[in-house]
FIMARMI-658523 format. One record per residue (C-alpha): residue in one letter; y, x, z. Coordinates in steps of 0.5 Angstrom, whole numbers, plus 500, padded with zeros to 3 digits. Each point is the difference from the previous one (the first is absolute). Layout:
N
aYXZ ...
This chain:
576
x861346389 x507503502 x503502505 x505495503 x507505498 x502501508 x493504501 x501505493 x505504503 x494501507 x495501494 x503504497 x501505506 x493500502 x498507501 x493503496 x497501506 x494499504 x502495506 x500492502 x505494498 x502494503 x501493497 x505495503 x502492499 x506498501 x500499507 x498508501 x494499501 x494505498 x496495496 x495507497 x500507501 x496505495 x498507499 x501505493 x499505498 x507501496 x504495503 x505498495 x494499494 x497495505 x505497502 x503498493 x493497498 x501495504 x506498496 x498503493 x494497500 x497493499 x496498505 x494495499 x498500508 x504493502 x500504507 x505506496 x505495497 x502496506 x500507504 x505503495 x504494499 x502500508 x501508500 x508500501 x500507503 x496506500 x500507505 x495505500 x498506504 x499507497 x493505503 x497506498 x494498497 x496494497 x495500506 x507499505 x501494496 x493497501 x501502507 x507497500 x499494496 x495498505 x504501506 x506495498 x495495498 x497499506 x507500503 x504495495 x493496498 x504499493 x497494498 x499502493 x495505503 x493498499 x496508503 x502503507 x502494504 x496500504 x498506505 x497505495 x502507501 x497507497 x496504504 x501505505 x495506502 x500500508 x498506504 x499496507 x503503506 x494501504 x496506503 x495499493 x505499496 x498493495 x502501493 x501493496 x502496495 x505494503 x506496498 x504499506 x504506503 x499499507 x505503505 x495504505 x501507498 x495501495 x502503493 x500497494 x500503492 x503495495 x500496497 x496500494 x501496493 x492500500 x494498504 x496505496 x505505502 x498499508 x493500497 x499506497 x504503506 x496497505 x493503497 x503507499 x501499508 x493498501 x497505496 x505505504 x496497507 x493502497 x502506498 x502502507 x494497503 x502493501 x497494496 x504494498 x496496504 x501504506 x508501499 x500493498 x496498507 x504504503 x493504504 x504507500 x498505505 x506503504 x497507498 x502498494 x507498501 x503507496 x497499495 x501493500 x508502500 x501504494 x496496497 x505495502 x506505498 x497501493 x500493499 x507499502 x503505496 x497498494 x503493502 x508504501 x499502492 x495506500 x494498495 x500506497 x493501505 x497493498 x502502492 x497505500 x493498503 x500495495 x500505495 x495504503 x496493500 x501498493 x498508497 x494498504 x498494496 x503502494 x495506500 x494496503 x502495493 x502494505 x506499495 x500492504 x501503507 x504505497 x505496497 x501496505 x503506505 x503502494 x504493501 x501500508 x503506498 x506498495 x501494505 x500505506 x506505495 x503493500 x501498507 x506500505 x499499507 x506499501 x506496498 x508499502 x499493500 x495498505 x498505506 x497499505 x504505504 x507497500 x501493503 x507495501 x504504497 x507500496 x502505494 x506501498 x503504495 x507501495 x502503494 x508500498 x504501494 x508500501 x501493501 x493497502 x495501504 x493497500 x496499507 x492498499 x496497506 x493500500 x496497506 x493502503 x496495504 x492502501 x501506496 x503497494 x506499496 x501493499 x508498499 x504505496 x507498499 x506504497 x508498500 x506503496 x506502505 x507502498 x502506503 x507500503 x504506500 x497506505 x494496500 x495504501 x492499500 x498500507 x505495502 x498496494 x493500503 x501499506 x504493498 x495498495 x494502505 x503496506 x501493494 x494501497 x496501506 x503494503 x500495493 x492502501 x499498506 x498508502 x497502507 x497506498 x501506505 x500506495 x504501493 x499504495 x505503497 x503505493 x506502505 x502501507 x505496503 x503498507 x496496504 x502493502 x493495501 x497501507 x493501500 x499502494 x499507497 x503502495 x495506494 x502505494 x494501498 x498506497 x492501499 x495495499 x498493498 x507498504 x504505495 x496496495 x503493502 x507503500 x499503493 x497493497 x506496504 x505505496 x496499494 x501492501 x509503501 x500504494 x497493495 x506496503 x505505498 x496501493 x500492499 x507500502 x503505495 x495497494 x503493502 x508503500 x498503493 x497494497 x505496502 x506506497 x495499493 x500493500 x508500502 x500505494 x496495495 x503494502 x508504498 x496502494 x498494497 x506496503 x504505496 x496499494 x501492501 x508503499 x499504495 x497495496 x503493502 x494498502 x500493504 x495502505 x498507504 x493503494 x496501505 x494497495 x501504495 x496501493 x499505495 x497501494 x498505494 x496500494 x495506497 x496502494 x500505495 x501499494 x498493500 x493502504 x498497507 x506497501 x501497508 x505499504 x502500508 x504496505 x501503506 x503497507 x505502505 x501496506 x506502505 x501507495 x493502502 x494500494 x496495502 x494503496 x494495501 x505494497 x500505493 x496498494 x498502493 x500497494 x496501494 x504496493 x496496498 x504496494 x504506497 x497503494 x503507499 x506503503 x504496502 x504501507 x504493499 x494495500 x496505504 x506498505 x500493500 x493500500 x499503508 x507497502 x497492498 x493503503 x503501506 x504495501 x496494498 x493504505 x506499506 x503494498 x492497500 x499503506 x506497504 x504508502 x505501502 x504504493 x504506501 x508501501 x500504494 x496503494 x502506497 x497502494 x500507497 x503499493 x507498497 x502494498 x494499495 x494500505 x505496505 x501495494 x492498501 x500500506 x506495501 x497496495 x493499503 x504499507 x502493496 x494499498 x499498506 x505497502 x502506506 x506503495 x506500506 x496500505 x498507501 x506505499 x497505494 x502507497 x498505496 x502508501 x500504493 x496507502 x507505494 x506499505 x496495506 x505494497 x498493504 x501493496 x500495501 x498494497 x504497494 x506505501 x499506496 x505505502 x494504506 x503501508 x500507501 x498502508 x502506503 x495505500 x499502507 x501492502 x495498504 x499493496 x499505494 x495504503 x496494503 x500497492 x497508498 x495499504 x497493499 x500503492 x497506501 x495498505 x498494494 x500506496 x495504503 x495494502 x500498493 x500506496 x493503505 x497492500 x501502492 x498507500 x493497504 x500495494 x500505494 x495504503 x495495501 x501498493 x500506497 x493502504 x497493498 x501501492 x495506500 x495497502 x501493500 x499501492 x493503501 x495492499 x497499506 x503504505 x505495504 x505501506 x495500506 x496506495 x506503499 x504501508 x493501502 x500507496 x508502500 x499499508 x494505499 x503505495 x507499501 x502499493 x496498492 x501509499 x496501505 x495495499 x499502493 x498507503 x495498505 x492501501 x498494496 x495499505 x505499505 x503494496 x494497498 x498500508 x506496502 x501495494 x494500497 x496503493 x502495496 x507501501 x500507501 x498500493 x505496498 x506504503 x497507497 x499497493 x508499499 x501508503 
């Protein structure tokens, strides 16, 4: 399905990064929020693809507008995706809705210290590790640690009771403390552990067993127990960071409600003159803050600047998950700038292509702007094999999936003339048939012979006058024109020469390799298609296995006999 034309220039701004987008209808509303690994790739699939899900169609039918939020990781987008569809609750999202949330590992603030799966993060002063992407992963940790209570001389069941003797209280604290800093990113211990088990049950031949602490470890290698876009450590909190360029500058706003980002919102400023960043982010700050209703008592922020909100507490962060925030809001600043550069330079390519071929139409005396234009040229050698291809450019560009090929089907011999007549009626009359639009133009590689057929077969079907139609001769690059025999002769570095060039030479290059295929195919098909009993599926499967008909001949005879059998091994072996 296409895109609608005011999506193309977002679409094709998305950056290949791992991150989430958004959808939105006509009135501004986010109607689907998803994930991706590479965010254009998904994106465009939506608009590239033809979707059998009714669900699908109408979704794509109804997006007027799209925004996405760049992060670090494909596990930050999950994580990410997850808040933004339980705050927007989009309704062409079906999962995650509802209050489903990842886990968490929490170490409880008590004397005895409970260590425990949960997925609500309560504000009491215990400490919470995670989120986690996998239930399995909170699993595999929480065994480790009950074994780790064993070996320290408590029983799960007594842990898990909570019948710990004060006596045992230190040993109880460092196992507590082990724990912990396993759950801050040291898994080095419980890796190694693993290991020492798993050469344990290799050497007792219990491969089972062996095997699968070979795979806690690869999932425990692959773990992160810490992500920017959800912590437990920072709640109700504003970010904010800039990134400028002579004459722009681009502020990112990321809000943090329960330890999670749930809006990020970037906008485009013009800066004046002796403008500088801070004074930038302070306007921005104070707009952004008051257009999303902001109550949050601490900003963060890329830079210090004058303070002016009361009873708010303005950070720089410099270390740590906070940092992480500023250097995600400014990843989120640098893909508006980037966005915007590649907007401006589209746009320049499109002025440029739209003088090009409004100067071609000059040069030409062409009633309407070629921004469909068509060209063909014919292939053989010698007479053999011979094709023909139509290439198309639309708006200047090569529109590479609208190319085709044509082998000749009704001209004996070399004959370039008929060949001509033949695809250009072909063509044509497929087009015509199947009610598209014709081009503005056909240009056709060859002098006044090969335009000649082409003309006559435009009057066979009862188009001549409609579509403009010229040849270009390769000696000296003359144009003609229909019924005119004295040829246009451009300039050489006019863009509406180069433009003509290129459609020539690129039907040139498509039609010769398609030709060359072509020649090959055949030249491989007459060793061994002469040889009775030995057809097409018996001869590709041995030139897929030996590469060509010499190698085959002087191959293992047994070989050839397992692949195809004695009967024909023989046959093929006889005729050497």
């Amino acid at each position: 399905m296409p895109a609608d034309q005011s999506l193309k220039p977002i679409i094709s701004t998305i950056p290949q990064k791992p991150g989430v987008y958004h959808f939105y209808d006509s009135d501004g509303e986010v109607i689907y929020v998803g994930k991706a690994k590479n965010l254009k790739r998904r994106v465009s699939s939506y608009f590239t693809k033809t979707h059998k899900s009714l669900k699908t169609k109408n979704l794509v039918s109804k997006i007027t507008d799209i925004s996405c939020i760049i992060v670090e990781t494909e596990i930050d987008a999950l994580l990410l995706e997850n808040n933004l569809i339980k705050k927007h609750q989009p309704r062409y999202n079906i999962l995650l809705k509802d209050d489903k949330s990842y886990p968490w590992i929490c170490i409880k603030k008590e004397e005895f210290p409970r260590v425990f799966q949960t997925r609500n993060v309560v504000k009491d002063g215990s400490e919470y590790f995670g989120p986690y992407m996998s239930g399995y992963v909170v699993n595999v940790l929480l065994d480790y640690f009950s074994e780790l209570f064993y070996d320290n001389g408590f029983t799960p069941d007594s842990y898990l009771n909570r019948r710990v003797s004060i006596s045992s209280k230190d040993n109880y604290q460092k196992t507590i403390d082990e724990i912990r800093k396993i759950l801050k990113g040291d898994i080095k211990t419980i890796i190694g552990s693993l290991k020492n088990r798993m050469l344990f049950f290799s050497e007792k031949l219990d491969f089972e067993n062996a095997q699968k602490t070979k795979e806690k470890i690869a999932l425990l290698n692959n773990y992160q127990s810490k992500s920017a876009i959800v912590s437990s450590k920072i709640n109700n909190v504003d970010v904010f960071s800039i990134c400028s360029e002579k004459n722009f500058a681009f502020v990112n706003y990321l809000k943090i409600t329960s330890g999670a980002v749930v809006l990020s919102h970037s906008v485009e400023i013009k800066k004046r003159l002796s403008e500088d960043d801070e004074s930038i982010l302070q306007f921005v700050i104070t707009d952004l803050r008051r257009r999303f209703n902001s109550v949050s008592k601490t900003i963060f922020c890329s830079h210090s600047i004058n303070f002016i909100w009361p009873e708010t507490k303005l950070i720089v962060p410099k270390i740590g998950d906070k940092k992480k925030l500023i250097e995600l809001s400014l990843r989120n600043a640098k893909y508006m700038q980037f966005e915007k550069k590649k907007q401006n330079l589209m746009a320049k390519e499109k002025k440029e292509k739209t003088s090009s071929l409004f100067r071609l139409k000059e040069d030409l005396k062409l009633k309407l702007i070629p921004s469909h234009i068509e060209c063909f040229d014919n292939s053989n050698l010698q007479g053999t094999n011979p094709v023909a291809a139509c290439v198309v450019f639309k708006n200047g560009k090569p529109s590479k999936k609208e190319y085709r090929l044509f082998n000749i089907k009704t001209v004996v011999g070399p004959d370039d003339y008929k060949s001509m007549e033949e695809v250009v009626f072909r063509r044509y009359k497929r087009l015509i048939n199947e009610k598209k639009p014709l081009p503005q133009l056909i240009v056709i590689d060859g002098g006044k012979g090969q335009l000649s057929s082409a003309v006559k077969s435009l009057k066979q079907l009862n188009i001549d006058g409609q579509i403009a139609i010229i040849g270009i001769a390769k000696r000296l690059e003359e144009i003609y024109f229909p019924n005119d025999s004295t040829p246009l002769y451009l300039d050489k570095k006019s863009s509406s020469l180069k433009l003509i060039q290129q459609l020539r030479n690129e039907a040139h290059r498509f039609g010769i390799n398609h030709h060359r295929r072509k020649r090959m195919s055949e030249n491989i098909k007459t060793s061994l298609d002469n040889i009775s009993g030995i057809g097409p599926k018996t001869s590709t499967l041995l030139l897929k296995k030996f590469g060509s008909v010499k190698n085959l001949m002087n191959a293992d005879y047994k070989i050839v006999q397992s692949l195809i059998g004695e009967s024909k091994a023989k046959k093929i072996f006889g005729n050497t």
